[in-house]
C-alpha positions as a Markdown table, in Angstrom:
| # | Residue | x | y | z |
|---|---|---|---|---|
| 1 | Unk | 81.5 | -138.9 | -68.7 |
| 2 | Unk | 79.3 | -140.7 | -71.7 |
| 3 | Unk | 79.5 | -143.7 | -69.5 |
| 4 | Unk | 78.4 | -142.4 | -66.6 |
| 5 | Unk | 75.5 | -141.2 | -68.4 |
| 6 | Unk | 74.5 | -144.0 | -70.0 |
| 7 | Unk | 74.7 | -145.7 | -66.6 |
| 8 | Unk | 72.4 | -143.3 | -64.5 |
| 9 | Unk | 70.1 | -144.1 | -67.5 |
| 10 | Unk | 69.9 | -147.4 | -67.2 |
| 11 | Unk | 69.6 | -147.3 | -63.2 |
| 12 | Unk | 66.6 | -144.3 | -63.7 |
| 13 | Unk | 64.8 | -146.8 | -66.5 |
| 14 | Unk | 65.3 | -150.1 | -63.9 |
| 15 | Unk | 64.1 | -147.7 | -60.7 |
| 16 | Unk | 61.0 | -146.7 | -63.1 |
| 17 | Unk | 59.9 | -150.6 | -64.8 |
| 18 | Unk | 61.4 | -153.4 | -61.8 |
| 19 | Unk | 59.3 | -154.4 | -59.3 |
| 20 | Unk | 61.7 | -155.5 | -56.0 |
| 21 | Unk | 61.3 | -159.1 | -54.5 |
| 22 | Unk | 60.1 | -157.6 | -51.3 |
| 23 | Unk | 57.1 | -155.4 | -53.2 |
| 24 | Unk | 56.6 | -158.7 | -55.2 |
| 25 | Unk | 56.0 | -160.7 | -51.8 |
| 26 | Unk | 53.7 | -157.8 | -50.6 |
| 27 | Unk | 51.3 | -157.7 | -53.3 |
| 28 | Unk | 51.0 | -161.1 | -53.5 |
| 29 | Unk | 50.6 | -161.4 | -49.7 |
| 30 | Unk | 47.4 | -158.8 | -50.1 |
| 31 | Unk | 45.7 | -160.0 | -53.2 |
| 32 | Unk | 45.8 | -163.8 | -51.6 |
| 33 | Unk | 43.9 | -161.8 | -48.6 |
| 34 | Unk | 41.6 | -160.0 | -50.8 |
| 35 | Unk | 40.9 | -163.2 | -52.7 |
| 36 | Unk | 40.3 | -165.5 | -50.3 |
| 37 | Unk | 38.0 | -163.0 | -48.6 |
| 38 | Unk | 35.5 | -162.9 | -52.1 |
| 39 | Unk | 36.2 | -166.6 | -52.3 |
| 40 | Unk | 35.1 | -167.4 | -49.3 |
| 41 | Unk | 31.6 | -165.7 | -49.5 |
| 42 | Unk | 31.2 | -167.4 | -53.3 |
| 43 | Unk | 32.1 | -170.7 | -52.5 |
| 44 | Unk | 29.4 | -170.9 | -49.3 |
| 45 | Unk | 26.9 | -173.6 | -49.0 |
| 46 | Unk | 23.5 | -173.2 | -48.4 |
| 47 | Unk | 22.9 | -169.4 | -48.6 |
| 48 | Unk | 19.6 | -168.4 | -47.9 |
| 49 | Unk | 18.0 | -167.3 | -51.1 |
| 50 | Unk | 16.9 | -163.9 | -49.6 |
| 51 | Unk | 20.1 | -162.9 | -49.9 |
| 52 | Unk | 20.8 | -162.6 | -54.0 |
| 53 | Unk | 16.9 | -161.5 | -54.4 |
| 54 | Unk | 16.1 | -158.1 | -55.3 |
| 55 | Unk | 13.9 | -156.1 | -57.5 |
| 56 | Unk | 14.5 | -154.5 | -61.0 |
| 57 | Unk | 14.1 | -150.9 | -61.6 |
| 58 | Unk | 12.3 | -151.4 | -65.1 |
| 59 | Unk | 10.2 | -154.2 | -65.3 |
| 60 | Unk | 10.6 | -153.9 | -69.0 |
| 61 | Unk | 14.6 | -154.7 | -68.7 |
| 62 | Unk | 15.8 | -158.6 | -68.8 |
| 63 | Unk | 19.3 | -157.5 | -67.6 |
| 64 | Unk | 20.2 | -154.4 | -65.3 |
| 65 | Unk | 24.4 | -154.2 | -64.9 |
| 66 | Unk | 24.7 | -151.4 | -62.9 |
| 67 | Unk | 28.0 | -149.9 | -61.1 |
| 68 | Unk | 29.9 | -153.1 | -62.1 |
| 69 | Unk | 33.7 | -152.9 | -60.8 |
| 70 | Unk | 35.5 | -156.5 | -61.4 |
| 71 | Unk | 39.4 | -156.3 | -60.7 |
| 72 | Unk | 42.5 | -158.7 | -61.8 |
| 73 | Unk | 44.7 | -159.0 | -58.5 |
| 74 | Unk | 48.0 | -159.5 | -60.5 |
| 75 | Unk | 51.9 | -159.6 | -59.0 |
| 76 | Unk | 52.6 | -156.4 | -60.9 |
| 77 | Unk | 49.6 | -154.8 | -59.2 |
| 78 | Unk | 45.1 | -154.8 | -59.0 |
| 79 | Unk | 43.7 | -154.0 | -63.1 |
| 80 | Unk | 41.2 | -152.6 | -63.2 |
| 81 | Unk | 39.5 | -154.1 | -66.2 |
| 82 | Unk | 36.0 | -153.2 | -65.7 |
| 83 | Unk | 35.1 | -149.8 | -63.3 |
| 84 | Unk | 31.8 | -148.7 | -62.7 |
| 85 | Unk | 29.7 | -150.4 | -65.9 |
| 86 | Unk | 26.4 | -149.3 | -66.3 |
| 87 | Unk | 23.3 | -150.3 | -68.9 |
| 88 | Unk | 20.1 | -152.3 | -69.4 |
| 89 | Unk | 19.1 | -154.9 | -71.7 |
| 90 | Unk | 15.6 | -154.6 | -72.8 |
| 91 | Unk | 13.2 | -157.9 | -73.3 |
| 92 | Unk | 13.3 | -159.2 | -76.7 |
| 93 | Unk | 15.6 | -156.6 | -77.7 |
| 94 | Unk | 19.7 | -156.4 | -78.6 |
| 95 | Unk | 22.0 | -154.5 | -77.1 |
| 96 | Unk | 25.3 | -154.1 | -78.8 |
| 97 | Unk | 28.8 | -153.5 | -76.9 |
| 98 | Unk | 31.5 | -151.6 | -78.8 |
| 99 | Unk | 34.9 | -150.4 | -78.0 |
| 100 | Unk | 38.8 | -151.0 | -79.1 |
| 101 | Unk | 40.4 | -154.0 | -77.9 |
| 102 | Unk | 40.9 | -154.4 | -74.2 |
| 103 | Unk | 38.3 | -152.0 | -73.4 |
| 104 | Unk | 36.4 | -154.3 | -71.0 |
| 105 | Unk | 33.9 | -156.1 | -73.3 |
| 106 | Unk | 34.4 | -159.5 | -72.9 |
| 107 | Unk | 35.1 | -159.4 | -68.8 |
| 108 | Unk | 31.8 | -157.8 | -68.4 |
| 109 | Unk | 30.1 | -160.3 | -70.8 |
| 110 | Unk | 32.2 | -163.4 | -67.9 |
| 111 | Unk | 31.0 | -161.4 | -65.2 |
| 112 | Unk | 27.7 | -161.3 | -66.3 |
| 113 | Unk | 28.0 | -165.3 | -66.6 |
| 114 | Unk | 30.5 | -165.8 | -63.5 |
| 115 | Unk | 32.9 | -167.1 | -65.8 |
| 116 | Unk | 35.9 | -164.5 | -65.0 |
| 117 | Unk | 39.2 | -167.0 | -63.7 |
| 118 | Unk | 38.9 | -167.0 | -60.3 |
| 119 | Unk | 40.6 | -165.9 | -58.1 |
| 120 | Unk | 43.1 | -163.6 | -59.7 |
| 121 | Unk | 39.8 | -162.2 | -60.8 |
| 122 | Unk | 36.9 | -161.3 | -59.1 |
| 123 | Unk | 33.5 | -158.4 | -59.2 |
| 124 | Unk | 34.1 | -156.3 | -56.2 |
| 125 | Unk | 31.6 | -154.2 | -56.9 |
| 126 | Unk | 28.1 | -153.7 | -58.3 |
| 127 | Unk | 25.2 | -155.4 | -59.3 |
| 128 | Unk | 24.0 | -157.3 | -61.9 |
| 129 | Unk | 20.0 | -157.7 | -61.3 |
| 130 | Unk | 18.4 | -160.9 | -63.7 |
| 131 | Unk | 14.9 | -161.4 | -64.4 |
| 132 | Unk | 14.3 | -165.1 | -64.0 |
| 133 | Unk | 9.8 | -164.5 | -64.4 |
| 134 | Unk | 9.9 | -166.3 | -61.0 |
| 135 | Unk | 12.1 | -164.2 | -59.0 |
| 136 | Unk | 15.0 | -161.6 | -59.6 |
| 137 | Unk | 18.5 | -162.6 | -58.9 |
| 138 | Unk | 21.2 | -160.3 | -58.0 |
| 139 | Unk | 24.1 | -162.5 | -59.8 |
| 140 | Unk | 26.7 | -160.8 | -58.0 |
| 141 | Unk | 25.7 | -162.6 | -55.0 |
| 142 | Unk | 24.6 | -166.1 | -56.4 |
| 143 | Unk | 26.8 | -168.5 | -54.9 |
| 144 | Unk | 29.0 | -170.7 | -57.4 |
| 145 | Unk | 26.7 | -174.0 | -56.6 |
| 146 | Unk | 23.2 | -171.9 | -57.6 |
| 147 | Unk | 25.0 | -170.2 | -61.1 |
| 148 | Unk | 25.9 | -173.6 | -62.4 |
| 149 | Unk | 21.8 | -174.1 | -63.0 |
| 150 | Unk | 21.5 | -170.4 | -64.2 |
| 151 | Unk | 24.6 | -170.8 | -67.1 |
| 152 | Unk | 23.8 | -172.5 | -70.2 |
| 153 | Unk | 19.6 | -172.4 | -69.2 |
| 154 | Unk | 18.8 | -169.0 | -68.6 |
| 155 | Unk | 22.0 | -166.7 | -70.3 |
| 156 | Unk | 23.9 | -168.7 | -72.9 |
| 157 | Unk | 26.8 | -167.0 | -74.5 |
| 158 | Unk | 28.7 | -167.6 | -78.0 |
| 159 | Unk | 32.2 | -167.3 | -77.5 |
| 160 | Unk | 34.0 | -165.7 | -80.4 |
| 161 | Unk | 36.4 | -168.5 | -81.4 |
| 162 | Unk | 34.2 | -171.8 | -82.5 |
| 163 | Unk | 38.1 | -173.2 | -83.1 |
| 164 | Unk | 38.8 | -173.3 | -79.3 |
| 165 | Unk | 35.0 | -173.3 | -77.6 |
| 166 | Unk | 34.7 | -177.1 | -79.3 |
| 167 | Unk | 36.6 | -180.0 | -77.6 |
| 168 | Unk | 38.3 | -181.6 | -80.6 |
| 169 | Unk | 38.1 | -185.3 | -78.5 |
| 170 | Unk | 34.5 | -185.2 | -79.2 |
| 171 | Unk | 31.7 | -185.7 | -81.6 |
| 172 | Unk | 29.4 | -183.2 | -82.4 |
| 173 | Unk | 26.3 | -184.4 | -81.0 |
| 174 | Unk | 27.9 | -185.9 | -77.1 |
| 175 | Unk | 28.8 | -182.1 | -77.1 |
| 176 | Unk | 25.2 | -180.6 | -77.4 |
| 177 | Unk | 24.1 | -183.3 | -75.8 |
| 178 | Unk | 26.2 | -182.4 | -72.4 |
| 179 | Unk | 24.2 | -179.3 | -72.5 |
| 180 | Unk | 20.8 | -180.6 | -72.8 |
| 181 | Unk | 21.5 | -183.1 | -70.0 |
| 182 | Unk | 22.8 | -181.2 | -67.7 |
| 183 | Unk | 19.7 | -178.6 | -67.7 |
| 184 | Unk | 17.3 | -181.8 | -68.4 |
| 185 | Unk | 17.8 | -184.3 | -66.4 |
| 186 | Unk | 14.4 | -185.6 | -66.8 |
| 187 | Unk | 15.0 | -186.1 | -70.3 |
| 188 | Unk | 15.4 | -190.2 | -72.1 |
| 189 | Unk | 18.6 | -190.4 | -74.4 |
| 190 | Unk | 16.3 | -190.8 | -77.1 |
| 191 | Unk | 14.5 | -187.3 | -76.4 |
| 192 | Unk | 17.9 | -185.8 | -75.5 |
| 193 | Unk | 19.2 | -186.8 | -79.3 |
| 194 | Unk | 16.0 | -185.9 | -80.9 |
| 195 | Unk | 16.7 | -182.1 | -79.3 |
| 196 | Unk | 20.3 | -182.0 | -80.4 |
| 197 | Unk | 19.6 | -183.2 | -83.8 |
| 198 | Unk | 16.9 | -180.3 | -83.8 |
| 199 | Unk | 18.9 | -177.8 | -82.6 |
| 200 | Unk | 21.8 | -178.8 | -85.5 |
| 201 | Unk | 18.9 | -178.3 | -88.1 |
| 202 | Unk | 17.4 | -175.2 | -86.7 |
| 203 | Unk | 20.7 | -173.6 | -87.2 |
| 204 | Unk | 20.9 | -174.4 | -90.8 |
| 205 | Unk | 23.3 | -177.2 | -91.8 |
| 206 | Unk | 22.1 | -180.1 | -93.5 |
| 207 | Unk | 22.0 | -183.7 | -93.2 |
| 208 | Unk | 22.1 | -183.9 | -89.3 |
| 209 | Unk | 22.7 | -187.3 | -88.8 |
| 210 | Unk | 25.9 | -187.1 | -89.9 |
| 211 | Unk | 27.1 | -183.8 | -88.5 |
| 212 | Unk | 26.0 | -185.6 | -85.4 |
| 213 | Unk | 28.7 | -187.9 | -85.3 |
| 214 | Unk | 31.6 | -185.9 | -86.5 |
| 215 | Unk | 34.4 | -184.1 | -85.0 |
| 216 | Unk | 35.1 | -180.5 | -84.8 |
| 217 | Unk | 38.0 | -181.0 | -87.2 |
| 218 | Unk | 35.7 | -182.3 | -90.1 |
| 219 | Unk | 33.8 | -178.8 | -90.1 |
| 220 | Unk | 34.5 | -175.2 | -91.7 |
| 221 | Unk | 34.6 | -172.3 | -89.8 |
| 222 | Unk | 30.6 | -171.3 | -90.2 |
| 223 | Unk | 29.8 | -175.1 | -89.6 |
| 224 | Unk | 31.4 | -174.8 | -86.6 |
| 225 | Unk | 30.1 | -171.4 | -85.0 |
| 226 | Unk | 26.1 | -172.7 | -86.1 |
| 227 | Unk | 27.1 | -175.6 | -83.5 |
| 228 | Unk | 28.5 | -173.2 | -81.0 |
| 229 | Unk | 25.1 | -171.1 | -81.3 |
| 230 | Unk | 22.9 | -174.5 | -81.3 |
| 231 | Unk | 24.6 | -175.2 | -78.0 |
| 232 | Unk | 24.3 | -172.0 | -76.9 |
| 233 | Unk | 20.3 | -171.8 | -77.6 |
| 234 | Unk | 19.9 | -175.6 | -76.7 |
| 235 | Unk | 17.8 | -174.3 | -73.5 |
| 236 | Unk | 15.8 | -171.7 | -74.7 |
| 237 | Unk | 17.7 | -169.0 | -72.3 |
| 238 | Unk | 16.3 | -165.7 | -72.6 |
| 239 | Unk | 19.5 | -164.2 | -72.7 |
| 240 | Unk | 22.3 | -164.8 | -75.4 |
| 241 | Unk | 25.4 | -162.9 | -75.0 |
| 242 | Unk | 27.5 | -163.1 | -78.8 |
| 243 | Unk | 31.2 | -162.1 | -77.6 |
| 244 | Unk | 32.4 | -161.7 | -81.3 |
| 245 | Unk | 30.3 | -164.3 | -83.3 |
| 246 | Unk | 31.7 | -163.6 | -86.2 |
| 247 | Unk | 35.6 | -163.4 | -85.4 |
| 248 | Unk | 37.7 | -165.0 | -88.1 |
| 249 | Unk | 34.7 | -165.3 | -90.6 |
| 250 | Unk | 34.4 | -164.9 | -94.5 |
| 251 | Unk | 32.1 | -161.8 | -95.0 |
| 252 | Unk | 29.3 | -164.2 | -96.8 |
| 253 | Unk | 29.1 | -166.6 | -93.2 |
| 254 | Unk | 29.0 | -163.6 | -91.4 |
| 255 | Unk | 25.9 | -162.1 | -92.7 |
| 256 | Unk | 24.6 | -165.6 | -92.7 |
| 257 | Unk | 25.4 | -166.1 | -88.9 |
| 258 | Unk | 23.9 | -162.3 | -88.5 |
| 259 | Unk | 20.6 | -163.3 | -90.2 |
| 260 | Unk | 20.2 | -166.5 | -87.7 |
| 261 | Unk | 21.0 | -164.8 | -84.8 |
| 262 | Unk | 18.2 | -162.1 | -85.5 |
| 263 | Unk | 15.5 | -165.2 | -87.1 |
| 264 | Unk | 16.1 | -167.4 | -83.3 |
| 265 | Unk | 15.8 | -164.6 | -81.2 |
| 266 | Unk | 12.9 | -163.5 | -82.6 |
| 267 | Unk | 11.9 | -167.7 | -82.6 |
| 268 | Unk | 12.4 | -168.0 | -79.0 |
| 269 | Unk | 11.4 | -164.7 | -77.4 |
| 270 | Unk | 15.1 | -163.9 | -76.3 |
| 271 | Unk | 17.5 | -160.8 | -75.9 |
| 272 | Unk | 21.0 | -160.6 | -77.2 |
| 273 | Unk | 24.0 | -158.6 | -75.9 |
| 274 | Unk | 25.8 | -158.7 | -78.9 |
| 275 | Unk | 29.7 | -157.6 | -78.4 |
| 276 | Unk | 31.8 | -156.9 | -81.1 |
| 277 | Unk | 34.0 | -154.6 | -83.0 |
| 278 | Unk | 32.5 | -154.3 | -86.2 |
| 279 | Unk | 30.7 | -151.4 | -86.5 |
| 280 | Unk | 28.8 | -152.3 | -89.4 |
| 281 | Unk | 27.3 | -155.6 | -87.7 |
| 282 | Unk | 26.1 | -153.2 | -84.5 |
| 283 | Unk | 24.3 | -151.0 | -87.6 |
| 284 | Unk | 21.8 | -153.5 | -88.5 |
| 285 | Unk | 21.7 | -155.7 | -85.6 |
| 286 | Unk | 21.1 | -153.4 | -82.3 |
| 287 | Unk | 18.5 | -151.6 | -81.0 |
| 288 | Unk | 21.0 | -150.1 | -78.2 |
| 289 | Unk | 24.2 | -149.5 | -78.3 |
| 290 | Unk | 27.3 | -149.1 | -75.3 |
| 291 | Unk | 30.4 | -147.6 | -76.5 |
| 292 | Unk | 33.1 | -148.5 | -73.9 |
| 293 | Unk | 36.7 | -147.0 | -73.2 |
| 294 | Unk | 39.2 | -148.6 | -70.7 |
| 295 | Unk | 36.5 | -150.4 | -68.7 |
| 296 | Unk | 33.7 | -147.4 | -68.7 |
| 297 | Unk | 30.7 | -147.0 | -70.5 |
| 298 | Unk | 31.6 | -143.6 | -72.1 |
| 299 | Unk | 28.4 | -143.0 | -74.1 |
| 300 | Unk | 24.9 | -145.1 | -74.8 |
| 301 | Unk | 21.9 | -144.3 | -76.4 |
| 302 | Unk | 19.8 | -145.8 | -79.3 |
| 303 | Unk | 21.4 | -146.9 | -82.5 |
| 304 | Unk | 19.8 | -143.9 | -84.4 |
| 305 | Unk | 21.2 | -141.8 | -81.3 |
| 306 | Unk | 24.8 | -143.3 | -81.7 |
| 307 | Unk | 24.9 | -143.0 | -85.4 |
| 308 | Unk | 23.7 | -140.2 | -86.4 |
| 309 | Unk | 24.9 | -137.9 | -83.6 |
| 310 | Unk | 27.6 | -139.6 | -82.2 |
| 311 | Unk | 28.8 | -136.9 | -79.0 |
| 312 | Unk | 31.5 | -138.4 | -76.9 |
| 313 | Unk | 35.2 | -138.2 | -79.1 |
| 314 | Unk | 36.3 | -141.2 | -79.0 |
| 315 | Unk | 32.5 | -142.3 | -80.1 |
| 316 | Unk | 33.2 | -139.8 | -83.4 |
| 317 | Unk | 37.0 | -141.4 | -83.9 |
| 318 | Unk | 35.3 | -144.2 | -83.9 |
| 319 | Unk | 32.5 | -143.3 | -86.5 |
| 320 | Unk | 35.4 | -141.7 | -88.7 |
| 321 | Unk | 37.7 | -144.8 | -88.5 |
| 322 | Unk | 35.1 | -146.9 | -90.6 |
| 323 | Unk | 35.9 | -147.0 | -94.6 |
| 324 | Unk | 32.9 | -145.9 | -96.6 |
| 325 | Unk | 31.9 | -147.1 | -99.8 |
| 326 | Unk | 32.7 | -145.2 | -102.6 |
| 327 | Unk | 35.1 | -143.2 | -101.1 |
| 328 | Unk | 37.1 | -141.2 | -103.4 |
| 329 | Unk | 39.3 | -140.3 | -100.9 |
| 330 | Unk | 42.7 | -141.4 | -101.0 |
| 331 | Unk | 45.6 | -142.0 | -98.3 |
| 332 | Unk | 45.2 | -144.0 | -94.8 |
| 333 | Unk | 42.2 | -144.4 | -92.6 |
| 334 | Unk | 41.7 | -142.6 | -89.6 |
| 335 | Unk | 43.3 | -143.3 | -86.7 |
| 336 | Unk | 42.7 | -142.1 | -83.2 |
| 337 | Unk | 46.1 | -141.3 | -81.6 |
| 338 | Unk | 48.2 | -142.6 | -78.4 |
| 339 | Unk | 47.3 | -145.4 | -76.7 |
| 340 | Unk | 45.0 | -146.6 | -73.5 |
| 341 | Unk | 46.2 | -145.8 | -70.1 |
| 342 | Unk | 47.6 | -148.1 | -68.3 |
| 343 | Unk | 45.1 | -150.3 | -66.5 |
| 344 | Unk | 47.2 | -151.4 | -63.3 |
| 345 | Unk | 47.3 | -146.8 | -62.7 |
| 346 | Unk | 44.2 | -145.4 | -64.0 |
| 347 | Unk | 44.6 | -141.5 | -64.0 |
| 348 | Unk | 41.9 | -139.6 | -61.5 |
| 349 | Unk | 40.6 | -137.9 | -64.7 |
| 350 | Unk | 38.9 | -138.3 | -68.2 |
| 351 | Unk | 40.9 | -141.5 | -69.6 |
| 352 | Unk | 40.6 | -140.6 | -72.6 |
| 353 | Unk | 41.7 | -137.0 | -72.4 |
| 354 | Unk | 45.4 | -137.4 | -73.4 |
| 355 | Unk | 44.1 | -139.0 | -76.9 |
| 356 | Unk | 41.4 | -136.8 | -77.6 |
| 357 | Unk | 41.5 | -133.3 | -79.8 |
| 358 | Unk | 38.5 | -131.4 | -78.4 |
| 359 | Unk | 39.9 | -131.4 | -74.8 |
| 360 | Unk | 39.1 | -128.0 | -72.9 |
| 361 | Unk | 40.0 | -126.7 | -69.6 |
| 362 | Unk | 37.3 | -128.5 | -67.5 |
| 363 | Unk | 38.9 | -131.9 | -69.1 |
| 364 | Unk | 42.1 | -131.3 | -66.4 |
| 365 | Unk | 39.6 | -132.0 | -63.5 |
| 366 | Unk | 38.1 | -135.1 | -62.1 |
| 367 | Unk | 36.2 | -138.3 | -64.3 |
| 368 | Unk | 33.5 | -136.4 | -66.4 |
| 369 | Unk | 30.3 | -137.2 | -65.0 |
| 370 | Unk | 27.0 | -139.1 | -66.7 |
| 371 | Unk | 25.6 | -136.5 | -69.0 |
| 372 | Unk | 21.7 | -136.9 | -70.2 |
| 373 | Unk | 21.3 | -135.5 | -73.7 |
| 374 | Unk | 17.9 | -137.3 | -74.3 |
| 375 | Unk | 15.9 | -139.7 | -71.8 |
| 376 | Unk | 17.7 | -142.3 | -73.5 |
| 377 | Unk | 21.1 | -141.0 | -75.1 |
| 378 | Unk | 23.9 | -140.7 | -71.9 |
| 379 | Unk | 27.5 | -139.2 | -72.5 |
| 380 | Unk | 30.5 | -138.9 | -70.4 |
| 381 | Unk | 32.5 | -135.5 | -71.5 |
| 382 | Unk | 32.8 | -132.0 | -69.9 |
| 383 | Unk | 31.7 | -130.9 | -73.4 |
| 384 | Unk | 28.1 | -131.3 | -72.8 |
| 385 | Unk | 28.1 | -129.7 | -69.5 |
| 386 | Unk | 26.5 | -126.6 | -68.9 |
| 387 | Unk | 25.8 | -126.2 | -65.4 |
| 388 | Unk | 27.0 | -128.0 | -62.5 |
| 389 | Unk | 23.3 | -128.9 | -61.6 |
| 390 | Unk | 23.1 | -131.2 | -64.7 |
| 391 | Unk | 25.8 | -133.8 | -63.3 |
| 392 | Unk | 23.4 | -137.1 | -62.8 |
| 393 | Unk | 26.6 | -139.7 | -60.9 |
């Protein structure tokens, strides 16, 4: 009897987690249709540019991402890593991106820059409106031929590990160099080396010549992620997107690489979407912040907005997570309970409700909708919603 028990276990566990060769075949068999159908309109020659112009909705906004939906086709199913992402980035302002781990920060930061691996991964929906001064790009629709001008001039990013972003086969200075060249073709080797070697000193390390012709080995940590960000702002692009700039840093660097981020945007007139999940950094760099859950935008505002009346839960076990200073308080930090939802079967309501401890009734029907509790500070929760004719979708 105990065996049989144990054995309708084991077939009940297997019926629940295995994935048959046959449903294996036809998921494959569909995302290889899906895919080649996005990679067929990316990798087009020749597209008329009337088809990626549009307009902006603020003229005061650099970056508008709006509805953004982009999707991993996988064999165990489609994840949906980033659904329905929403918010502006001012001119000459910085916009910081916050959430847990696999929350969607980084693949919105590679769609933004067409950078997500194709073609397992691909935007399927949404738009992601540019201001280049001369016209206004939806990058969404730029083909792959046009972005390859766009990356690197106009949005740079900082990748968060300077250990892996430098190729260790090369010197410093070839590696800015690349960069420069590629964007500046019009440029002499002389004035191309002259730039580089600027760029090394406007991030703050001495003695250029000879950074210039070492390896990425013969650096520190900081040493390398002020060569990351030189590369990065080689082009004067007007916007810089910091995914993490200040992973595996000392707390000393990363106030230093804090304070030059702020001093060169202000330099060159840029805006930086600064992503990260230090708290603390977001505090006293941003002027806006996203909070993001499970690949949405569940609350945005100002900083004082977020901070000081922080309204979605998961926004407040967020703010109660942080140690304070001169805390008295003994025992473990906060924690907020349970885990994300799986993103391969998103549930048709609030993904955070089976975590959060101010759920009410309304929480058991569909995905909260946008909530407006200023002109400027947005929230996603049935908490906030007093009559039906406030939903703004």
């Amino acid at each position: 009897m105990k065996n049989s028990k144990k054995t309708t276990k084991k077939a009940t566990n297997k019926s629940s987690d295995y994935i048959s060769a046959k449903d294996a075949r036809r998921i494959a068999k569909e995302n290889r249709r899906i895919t080649d159908e996005f990679e067929k309109i990316k990798n087009r020659k020749n597209v008329p540019e009337s088809e990626y112009t549009t307009e902006m909705k603020n003229s005061n906004n650099l970056l508008e991402v709006e509805n953004l939906h982009t999707y991993f086709f996988t064999d165990i199913g489609v994840v949906k890593s980033v659904s329905g992402v929403t918010f502006n980035v001012p001119k000459g302002k910085t916009v910081g991106i916050v959430g847990e781990s696999g929350c969607g920060k980084s693949v919105t930061s590679l769609s933004i820059m067409q950078l997500v691996q194709r073609p397992q991964g691909q935007i399927v929906d949404g738009e992601i409106r540019f201001d280049f001064d001369k016209a206004i790009y939806d990058i969404v629709k730029i083909p792959t031929e046009k972005m390859q001008d766009i990356r690197g001039n106009e949005i740079a990013m900082i990748f968060q590990e300077p250990m892996t972003s430098l190729n260790p086969v090369f010197r410093i200075g070839l590696q800015i160099n690349e960069v420069i060249e590629l964007h500046n073709p019009e440029m002499s080797k002389e004035d191309v080396k002259s730039r580089t070697l600027e760029m090394i000193k406007m991030v703050g390390i001495p003695d250029v010549e000879k950074i210039y012709k070492m390896y990425p080995h013969e650096l520190s940590g900081g040493m390398r992620q002020r060569i990351v960000i030189a590369m990065a702002l080689s082009c004067d692009p007007k916007l810089i997107i910091a995914d993490e700039p200040t992973t595996a840093l000392d707390v000393t660097i990363q106030a230093q690489i804090m304070d030059l981020l702020r001093n060169l945007k202000d330099r060159i007139n840029s805006s930086i979407m600064l992503i990260t999940h230090d708290l603390g950094v977001i505090a006293e760099m941003a002027d806006e912040v996203v909070v993001m859950y499970a690949g949405k935008v569940v609350e945005k505002g100002t900083a004082h907005e977020i901070f000081h009346n922080p309204s979605h839960p998961y926004t407040i076990g967020l703010m109660a997570s942080r140690p304070g200073i001169g805390d008295k308080k003994s025992g473990k930090l906060f924690s907020i309970p349970g885990s994300v939802p799986n993103p391969v079967d998103m549930p048709n309501y609030c993904y955070f409700r089976d975590r959060c401890d101010r759920a009410i009734d309304a929480c058991n029907g569909e995905y909260p909708p946008q909530i407006f509790l200023s002109d400027t500070h947005m929230v996603t929760c049935y908490r906030y919603l007093k009559d039906k004719g406030e939903q703004n979708d």
